[in-house]
SERO-4910 file (N, C-alpha, C, O; in steps of 0.05 Angstrom, whole numbers):
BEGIN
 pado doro    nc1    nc2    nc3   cac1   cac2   cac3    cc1    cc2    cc3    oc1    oc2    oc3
  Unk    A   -910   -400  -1961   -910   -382  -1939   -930   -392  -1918   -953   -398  -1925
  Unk    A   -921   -394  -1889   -939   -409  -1865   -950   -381  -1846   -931   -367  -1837
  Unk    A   -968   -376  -1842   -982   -359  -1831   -981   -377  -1801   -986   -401  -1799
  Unk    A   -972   -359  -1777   -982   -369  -1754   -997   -348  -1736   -990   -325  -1732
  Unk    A  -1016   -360  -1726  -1035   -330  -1713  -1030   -347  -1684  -1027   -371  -1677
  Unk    A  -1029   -320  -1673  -1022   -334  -1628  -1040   -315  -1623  -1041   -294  -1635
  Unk    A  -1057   -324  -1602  -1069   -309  -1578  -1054   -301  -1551  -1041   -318  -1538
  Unk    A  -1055   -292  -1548  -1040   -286  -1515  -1051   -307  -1502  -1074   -315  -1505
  Unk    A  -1031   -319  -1483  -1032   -336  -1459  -1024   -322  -1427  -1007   -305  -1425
  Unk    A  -1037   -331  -1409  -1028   -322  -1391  -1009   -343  -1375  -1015   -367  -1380
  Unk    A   -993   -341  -1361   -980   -359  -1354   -971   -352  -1321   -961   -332  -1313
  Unk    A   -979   -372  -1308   -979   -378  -1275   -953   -381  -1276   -944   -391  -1297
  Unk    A   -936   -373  -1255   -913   -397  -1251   -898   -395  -1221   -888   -374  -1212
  Unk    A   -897   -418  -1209   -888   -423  -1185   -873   -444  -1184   -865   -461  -1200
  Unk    A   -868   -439  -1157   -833   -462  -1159   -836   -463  -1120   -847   -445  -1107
  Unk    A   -825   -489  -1106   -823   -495  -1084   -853   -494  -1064   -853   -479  -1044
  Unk    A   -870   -507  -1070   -887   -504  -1053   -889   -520  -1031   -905   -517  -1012
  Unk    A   -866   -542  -1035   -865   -563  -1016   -891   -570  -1000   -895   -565   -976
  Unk    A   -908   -584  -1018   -944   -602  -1006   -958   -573   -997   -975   -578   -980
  Unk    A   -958   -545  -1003   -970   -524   -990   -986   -516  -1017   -979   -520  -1040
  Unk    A  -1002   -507  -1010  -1021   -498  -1037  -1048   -487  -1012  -1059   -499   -994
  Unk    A  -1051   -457  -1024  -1084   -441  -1006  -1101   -438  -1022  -1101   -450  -1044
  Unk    A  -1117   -423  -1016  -1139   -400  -1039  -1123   -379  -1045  -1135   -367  -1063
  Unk    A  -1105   -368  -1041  -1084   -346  -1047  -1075   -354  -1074  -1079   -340  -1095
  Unk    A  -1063   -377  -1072  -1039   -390  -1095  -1072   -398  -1115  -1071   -398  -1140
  Unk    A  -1094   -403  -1103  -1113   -416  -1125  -1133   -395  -1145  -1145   -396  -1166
  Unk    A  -1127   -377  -1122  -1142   -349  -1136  -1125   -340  -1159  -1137   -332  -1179
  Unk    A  -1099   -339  -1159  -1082   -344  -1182  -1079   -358  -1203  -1072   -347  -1224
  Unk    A  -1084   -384  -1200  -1084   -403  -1213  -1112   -401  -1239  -1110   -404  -1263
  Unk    A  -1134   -397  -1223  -1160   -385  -1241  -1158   -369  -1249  -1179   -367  -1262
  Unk    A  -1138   -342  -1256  -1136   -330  -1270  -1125   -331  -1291  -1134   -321  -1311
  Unk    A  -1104   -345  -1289  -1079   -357  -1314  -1094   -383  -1331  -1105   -402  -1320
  Unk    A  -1089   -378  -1367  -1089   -393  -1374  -1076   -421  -1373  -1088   -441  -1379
  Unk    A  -1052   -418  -1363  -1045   -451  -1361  -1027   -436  -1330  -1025   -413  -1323
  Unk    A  -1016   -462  -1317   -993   -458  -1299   -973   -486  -1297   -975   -510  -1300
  Unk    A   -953   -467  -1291   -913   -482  -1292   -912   -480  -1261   -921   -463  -1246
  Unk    A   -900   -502  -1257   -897   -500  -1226   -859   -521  -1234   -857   -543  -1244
  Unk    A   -835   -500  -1223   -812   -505  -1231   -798   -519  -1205   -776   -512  -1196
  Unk    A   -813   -538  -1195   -804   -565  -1177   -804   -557  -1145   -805   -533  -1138
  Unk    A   -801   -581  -1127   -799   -588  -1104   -833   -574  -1098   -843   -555  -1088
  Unk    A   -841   -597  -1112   -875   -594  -1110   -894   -609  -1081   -917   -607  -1073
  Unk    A   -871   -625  -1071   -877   -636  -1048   -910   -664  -1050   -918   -680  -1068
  Unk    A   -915   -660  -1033   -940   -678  -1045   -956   -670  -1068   -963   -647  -1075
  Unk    A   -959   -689  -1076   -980   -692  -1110  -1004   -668  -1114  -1012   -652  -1131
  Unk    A  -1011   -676  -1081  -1044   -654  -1079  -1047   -639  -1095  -1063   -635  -1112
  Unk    A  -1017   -626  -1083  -1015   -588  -1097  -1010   -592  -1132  -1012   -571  -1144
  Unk    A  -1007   -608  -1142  -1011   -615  -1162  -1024   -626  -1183  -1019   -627  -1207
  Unk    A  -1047   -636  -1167  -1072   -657  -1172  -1091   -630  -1175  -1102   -622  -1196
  Unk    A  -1089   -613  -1142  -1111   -594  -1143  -1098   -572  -1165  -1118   -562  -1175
  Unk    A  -1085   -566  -1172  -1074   -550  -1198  -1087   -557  -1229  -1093   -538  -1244
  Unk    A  -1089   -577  -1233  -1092   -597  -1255  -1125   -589  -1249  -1131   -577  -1269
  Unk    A  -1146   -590  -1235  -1167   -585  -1237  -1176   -568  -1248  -1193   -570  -1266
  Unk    A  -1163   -542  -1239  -1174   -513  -1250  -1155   -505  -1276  -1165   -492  -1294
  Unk    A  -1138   -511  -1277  -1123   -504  -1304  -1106   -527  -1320  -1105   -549  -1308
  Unk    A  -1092   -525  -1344  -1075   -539  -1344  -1049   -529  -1341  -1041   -506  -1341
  Unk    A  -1029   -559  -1336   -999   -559  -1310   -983   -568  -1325   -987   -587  -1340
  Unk    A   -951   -551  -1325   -926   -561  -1342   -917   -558  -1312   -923   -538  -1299
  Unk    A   -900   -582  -1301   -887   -580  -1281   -862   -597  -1291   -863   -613  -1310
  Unk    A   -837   -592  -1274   -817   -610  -1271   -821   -622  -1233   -840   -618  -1217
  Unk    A   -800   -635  -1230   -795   -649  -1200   -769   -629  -1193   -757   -613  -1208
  Unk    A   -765   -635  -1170   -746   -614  -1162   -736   -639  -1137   -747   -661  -1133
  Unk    A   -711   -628  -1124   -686   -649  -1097   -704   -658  -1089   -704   -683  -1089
  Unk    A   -731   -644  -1076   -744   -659  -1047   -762   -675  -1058   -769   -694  -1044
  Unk    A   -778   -674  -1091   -798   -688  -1093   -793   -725  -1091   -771   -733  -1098
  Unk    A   -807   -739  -1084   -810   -770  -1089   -812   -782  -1109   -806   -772  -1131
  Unk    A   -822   -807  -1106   -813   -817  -1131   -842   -821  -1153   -844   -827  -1177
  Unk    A   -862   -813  -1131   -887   -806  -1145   -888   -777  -1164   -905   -771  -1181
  Unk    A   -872   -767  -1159   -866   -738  -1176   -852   -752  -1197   -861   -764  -1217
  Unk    A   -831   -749  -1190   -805   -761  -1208   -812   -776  -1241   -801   -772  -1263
  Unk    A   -847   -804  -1226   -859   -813  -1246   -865   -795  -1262   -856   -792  -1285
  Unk    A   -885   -778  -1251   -904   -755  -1268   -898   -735  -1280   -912   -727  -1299
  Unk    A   -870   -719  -1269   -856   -706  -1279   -827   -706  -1289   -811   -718  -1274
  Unk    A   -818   -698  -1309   -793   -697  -1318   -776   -676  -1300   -784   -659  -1285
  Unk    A   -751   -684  -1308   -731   -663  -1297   -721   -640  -1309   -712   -622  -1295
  Unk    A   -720   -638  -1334   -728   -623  -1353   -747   -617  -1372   -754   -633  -1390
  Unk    A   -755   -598  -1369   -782   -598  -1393   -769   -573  -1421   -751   -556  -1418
  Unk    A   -779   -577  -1436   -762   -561  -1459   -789   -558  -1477   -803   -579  -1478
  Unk    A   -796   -541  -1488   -826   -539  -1506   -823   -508  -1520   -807   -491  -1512
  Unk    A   -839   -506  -1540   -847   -477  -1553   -882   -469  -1545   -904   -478  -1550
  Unk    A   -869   -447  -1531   -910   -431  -1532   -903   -411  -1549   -881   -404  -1558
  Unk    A   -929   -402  -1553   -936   -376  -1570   -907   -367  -1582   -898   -345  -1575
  Unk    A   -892   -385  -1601   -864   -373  -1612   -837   -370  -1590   -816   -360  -1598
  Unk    A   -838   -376  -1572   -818   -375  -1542   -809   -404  -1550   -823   -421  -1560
  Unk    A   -789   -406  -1545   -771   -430  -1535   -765   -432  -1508   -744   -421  -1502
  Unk    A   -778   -444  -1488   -779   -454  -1459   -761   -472  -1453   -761   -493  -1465
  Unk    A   -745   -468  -1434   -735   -495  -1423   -734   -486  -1383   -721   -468  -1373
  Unk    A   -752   -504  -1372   -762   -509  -1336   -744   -536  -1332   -741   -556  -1346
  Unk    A   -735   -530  -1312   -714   -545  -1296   -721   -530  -1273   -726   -506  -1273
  Unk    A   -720   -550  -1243   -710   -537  -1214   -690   -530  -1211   -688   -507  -1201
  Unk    A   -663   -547  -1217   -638   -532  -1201   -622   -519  -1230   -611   -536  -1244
  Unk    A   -621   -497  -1238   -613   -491  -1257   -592   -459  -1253   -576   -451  -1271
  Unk    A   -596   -450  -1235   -581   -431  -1228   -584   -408  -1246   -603   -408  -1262
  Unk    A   -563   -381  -1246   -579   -361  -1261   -555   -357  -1268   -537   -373  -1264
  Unk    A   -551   -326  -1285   -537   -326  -1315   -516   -315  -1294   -518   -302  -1273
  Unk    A   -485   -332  -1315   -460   -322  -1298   -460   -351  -1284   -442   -367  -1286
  Unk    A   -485   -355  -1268   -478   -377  -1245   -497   -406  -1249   -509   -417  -1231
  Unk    A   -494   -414  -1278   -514   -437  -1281   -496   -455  -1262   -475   -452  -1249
  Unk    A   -513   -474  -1267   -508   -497  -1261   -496   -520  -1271   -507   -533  -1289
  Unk    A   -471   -529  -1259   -457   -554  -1282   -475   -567  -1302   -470   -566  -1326
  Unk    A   -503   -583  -1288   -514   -600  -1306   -519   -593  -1332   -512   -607  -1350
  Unk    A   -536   -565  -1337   -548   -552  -1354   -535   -521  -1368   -548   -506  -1383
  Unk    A   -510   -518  -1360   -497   -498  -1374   -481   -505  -1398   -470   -487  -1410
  Unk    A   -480   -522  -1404   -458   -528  -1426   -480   -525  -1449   -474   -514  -1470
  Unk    A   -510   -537  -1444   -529   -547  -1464   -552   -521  -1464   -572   -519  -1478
  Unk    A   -544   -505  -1448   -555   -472  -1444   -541   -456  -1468   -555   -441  -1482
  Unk    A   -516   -460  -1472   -490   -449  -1483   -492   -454  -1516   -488   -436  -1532
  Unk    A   -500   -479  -1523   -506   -489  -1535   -528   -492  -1556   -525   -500  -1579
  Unk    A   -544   -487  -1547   -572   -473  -1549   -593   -474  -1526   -606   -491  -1513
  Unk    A   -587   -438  -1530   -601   -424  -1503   -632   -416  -1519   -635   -405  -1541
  Unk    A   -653   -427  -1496   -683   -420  -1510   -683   -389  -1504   -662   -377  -1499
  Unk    A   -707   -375  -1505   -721   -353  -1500   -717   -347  -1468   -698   -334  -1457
  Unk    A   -732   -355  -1461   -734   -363  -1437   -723   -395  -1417   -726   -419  -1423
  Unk    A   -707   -381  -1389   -695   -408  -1379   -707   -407  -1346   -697   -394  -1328
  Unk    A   -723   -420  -1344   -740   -426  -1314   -732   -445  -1300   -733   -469  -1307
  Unk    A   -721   -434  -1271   -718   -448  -1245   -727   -449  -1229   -750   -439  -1232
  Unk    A   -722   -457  -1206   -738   -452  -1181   -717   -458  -1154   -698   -445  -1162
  Unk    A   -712   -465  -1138   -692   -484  -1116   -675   -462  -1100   -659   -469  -1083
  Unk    A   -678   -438  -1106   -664   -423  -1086   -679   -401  -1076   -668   -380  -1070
  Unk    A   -709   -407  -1075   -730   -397  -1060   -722   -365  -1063   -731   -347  -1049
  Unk    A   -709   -362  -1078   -704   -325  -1088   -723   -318  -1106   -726   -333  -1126
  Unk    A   -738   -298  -1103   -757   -288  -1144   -727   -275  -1159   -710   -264  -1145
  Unk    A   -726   -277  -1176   -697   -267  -1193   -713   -271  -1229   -717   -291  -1242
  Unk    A   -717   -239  -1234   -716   -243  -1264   -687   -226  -1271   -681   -208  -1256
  Unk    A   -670   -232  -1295   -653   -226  -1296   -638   -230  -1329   -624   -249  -1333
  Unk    A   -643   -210  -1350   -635   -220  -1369   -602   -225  -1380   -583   -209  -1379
  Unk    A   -603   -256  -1393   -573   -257  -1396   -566   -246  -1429   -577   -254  -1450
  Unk    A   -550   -229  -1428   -530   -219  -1449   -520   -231  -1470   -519   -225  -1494
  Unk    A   -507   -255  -1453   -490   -272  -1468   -496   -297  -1490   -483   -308  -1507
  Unk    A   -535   -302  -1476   -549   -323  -1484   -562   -313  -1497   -562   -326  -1518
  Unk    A   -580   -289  -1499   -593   -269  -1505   -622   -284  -1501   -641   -287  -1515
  Unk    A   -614   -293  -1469   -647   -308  -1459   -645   -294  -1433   -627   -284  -1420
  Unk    A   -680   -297  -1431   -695   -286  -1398   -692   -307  -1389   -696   -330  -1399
  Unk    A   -682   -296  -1361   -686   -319  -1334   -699   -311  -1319   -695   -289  -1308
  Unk    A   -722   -330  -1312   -730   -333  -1276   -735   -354  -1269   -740   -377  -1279
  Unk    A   -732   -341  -1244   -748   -356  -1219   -762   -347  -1200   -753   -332  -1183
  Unk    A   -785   -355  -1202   -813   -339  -1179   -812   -341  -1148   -828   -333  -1132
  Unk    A   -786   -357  -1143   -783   -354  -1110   -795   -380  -1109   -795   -400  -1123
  Unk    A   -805   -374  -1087   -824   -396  -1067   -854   -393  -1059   -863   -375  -1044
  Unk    A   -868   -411  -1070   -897   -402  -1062   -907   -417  -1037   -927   -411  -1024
  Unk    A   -893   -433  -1032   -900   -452   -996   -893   -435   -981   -888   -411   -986
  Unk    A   -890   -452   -950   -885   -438   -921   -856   -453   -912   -845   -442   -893
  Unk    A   -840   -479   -925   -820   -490   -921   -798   -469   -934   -802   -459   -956
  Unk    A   -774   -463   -919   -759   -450   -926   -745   -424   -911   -758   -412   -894
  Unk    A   -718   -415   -916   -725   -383   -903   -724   -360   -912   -707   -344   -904
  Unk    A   -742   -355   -933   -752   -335   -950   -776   -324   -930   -788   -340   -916
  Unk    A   -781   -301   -928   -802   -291   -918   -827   -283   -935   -849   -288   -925
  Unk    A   -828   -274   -952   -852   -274   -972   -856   -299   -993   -838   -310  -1006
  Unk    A   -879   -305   -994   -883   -325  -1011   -886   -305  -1031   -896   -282  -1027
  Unk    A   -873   -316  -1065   -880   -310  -1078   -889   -317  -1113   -871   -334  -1117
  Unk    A   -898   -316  -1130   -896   -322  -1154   -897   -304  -1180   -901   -280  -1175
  Unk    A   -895   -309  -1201   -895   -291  -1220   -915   -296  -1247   -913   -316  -1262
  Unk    A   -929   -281  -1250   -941   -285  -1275   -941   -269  -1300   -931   -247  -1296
  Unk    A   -947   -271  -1322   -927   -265  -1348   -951   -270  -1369   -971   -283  -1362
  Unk    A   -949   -259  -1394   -967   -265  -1419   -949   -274  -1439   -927   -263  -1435
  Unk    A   -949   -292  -1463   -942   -301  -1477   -950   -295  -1500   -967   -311  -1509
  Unk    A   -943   -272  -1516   -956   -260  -1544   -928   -261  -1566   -905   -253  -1563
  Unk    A   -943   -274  -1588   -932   -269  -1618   -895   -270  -1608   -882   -250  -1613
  Unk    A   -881   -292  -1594   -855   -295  -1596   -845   -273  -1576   -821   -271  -1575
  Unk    A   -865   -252  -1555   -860   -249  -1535   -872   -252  -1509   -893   -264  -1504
  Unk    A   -852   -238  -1487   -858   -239  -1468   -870   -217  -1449   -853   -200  -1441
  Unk    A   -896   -214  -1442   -904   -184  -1439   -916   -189  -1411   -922   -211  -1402
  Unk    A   -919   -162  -1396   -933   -151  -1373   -927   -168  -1355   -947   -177  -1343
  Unk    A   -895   -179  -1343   -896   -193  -1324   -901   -180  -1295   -900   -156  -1290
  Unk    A   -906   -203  -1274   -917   -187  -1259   -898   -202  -1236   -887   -224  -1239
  Unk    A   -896   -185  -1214   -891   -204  -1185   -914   -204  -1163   -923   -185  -1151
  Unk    A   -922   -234  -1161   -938   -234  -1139   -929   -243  -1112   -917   -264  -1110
  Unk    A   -934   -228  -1092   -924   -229  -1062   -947   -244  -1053   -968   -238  -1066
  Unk    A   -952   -264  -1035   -965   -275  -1024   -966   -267   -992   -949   -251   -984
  Unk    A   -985   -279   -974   -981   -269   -945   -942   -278   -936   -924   -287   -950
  Unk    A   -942   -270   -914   -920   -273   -909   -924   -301   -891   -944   -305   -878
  Unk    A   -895   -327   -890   -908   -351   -886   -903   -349   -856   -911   -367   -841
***
């Protein structure tokens, strides 16, 4: 018999900042045990300066380069605290995935399925997968979303608790 003990994690997560990163998005960032940032991260900075104050699971997303591309994967797939994760940028939401990643969603669908690329916040649970989806919107000023925003979330014992939506200034 394997005994597993979890602490709660807090978990940052943003998507589209395209090279934008403030004290807004960083005052956040210091609060959260780790942070996901779910692509079109734009320059590195916002990702370099991320990596300072916490630690960073990111993917690359359409607009990133090829300096992303190195550093990050296009899919990331992992287990926290008992969750099965899988972050991708263009992944679309339940009903409306995305060719690339719906067949292997279908197939085995994690806990949780994180996007980012249509600058919408959308949490939305699917039925059929019997997984949570989001996406935290947009935390940059590129785009035409009017609120920046992100979402943050706790990671306890195989769930998912006290998510939150954060609104940022308006860009």
């Amino acid at each position: 018999m394997y005994l597993y003990f979890y602490t709660v994690k807090k978990i940052l997560l943003l998507s589209d900042t395209h090279s934008f990163i403030d004290d807004q998005i960083l005052k956040y960032v210091n609060l959260a045990d780790e942070v996901w940032h779910a692509g079109d991260i734009g320059n590195l900075r916002v990702t370099d300066t991320i990596k300072k104050h916490k630690p960073l699971r990111a993917v690359f997303g359409n607009i990133d380069g090829k300096e992303a591309r190195a550093e990050f994967p296009l899919d990331l797939k992992f287990e926290e605290q008992g969750v099965k994760i899988w972050i991708t940028h263009i992944g679309g939401y339940p009903n409306r995935y995305n060719q690339r990643v719906r067949e292997a969603l279908k197939a085995n669908p994690p806990n949780l399925f994180i996007c980012g690329h249509s600058h919408i916040l959308k949490v939305q649970y699917d039925n059929k997968l019997n997984c949570m989806h989001f996406n935290p919107g947009a935390a940059g000023k590129v785009g035409f979303h009017k609120v920046r925003t992100m979402l943050r979330f706790e990671l306890d014992a195989g769930e998912i608790k006290n998510l939150e939506v954060i609104e940022l200034a308006k860009r």
